[in-house]
Every structure is written in C-alpha cells, then in structure tokens.
N, C-alpha and C positions, 0 to 999 in steps of 0.2 A: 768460307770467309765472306763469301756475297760480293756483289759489285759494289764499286766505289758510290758515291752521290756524282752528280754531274759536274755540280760546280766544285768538285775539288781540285790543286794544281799541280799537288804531289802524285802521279800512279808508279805501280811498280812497270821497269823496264819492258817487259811483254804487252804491256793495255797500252803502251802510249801513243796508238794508231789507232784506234777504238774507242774513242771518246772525243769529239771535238767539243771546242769551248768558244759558240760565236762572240768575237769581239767587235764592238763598233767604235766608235769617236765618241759617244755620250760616255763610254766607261771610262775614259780619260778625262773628262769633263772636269772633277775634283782638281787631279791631276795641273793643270791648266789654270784653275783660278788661286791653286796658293803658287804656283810661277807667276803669276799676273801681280798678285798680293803680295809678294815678296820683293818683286821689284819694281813696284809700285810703292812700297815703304822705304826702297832704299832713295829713290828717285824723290823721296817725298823730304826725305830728312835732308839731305843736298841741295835741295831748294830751303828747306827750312832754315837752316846753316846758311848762306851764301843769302837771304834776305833778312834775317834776323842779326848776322853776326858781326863782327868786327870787319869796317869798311879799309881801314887803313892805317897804317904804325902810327902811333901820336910819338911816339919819342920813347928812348931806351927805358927813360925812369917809368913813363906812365904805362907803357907794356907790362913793366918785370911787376910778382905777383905781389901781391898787398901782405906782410908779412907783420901783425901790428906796428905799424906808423914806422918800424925800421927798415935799412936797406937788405936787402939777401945777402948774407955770406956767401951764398955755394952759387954753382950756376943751377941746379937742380936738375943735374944728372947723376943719380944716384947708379953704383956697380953693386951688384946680387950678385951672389955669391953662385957657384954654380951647381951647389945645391939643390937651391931652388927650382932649377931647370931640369933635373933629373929627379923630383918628385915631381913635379909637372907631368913630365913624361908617363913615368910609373903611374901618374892619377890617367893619361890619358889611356892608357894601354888597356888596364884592368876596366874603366870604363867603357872602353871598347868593349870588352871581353863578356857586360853582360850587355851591349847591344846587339851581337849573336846567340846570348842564353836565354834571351827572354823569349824571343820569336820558338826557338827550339824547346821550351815548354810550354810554349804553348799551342802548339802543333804538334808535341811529340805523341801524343794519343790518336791522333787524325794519322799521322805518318804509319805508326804499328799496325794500324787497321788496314792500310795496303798492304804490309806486309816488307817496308820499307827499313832496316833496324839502323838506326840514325846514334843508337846509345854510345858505339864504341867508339865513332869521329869525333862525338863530342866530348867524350872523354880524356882522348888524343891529344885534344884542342885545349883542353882545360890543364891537363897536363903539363904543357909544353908552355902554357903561363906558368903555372906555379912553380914549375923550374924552371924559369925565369926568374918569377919572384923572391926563389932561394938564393939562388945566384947570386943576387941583389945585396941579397940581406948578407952572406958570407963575404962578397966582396966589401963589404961597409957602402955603400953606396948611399946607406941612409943613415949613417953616423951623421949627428952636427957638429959634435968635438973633432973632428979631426981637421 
C-alpha cells in the first residue's frame, strides 16, 4: 500500500506515532483573521445601527409602520402555524446531513488509501436520516391540510 504523504491527517490506528505534523501559530493564522473579521462585522453593524438609526420614540402614531396613508389593523404580530417550524427543522437536519457528506467525499479516496474504510459509518449515518425522513413523512408531519 506505501506510506501515507506527510501532510495527511487521517492514518490508520498503527502509524499514529510515526508521523509527526510540525504545527506553529502562522497555521492558524487564516484561522484568526476571519475571528477577527467576523467580529469585527458584527461590532461594525452595532455601531452602524446605534449611529445611523432611530434616536428616540416620536410618538405611537409616527413609530407604527406606514401602511398606505391608513392606520394598521393588527399589531403585526402575526402566529405561523407550526408547520412551518417543523420543515424548518427537517430543512435544518438534512442540511446538516450534507455538511458531513460533502467533507466525506471528498476525502473518501485519501481515507481508503490508508486503509481506513469510512463507507459503512456513513452509510449508518445516512440511514438513520432517511428513517427519519420516513418517519416524517408516514407520521404527516408534512401534510399542510391537516
């Protein structure tokens, strides 16, 4: 089979003491500037918001929102049904589900080459959504008529 490359980070159980991988602070470097970059944006729109925006209530009529030249009926809190929160979910789950398969095909060639066989957990895994997603669908879960 040959030895692994150096900079690989998957080895099989046996080599994991026979290959070291010198790490410094400049490889975290990236790391570090979108931390910096992310909160730096958030810090930025909180500043932009809090000097840009509305300093103080003028009064109940001039707050509530401009709805052609009429008053608002509602207060404009509208109830969702809960529906919607349970395909939320469902959208969050399976989108999870390919931010673990994307990484795993794309390293599954690099993996088999140690000697690593990663095909059956992910199958596991894949499985254990989609019944779910049956589940789902036999309980109605995603009926809107009901």
């Amino acid at each position: 089979m040959g030895d692994p490359p150096n900079n690989r980070i998957f080895l099989p159980p046996e080599r994991f003491g026979t290959i070291s991988f010198p790490v410094s602070l400049v490889d975290y470097l990236p790391v570090l500037l979108q931390v910096i970059l992310a909160v730096g944006m958030g810090v930025g729109i909180l500043f932009a918001s809090h000097l840009f925006g509305q300093k103080a209530t003028a009064g109940k009529i001039k707050d509530s929102p401009y709805e052609c030249g009429l008053a608002a009926d509602t207060k404009g809190e509208t109830r969702y049904s809960v529906k919607f929160y349970v395909t939320a979910m469902l959208f969050i789950l399976f989108d999870i589900d390919v931010v673990f398969l994307i990484p795993w095909v794309l390293t599954h060639r690099d993996l088999m080459a140690c000697g690593i066989n990663i095909l059956w957990p992910m199958l596991f895994f894949t499985f254990v959504l989609v019944a779910g997603l049956v589940y789902e669908l036999k309980s109605g879960a995603l009926e809107w008529e009901k």
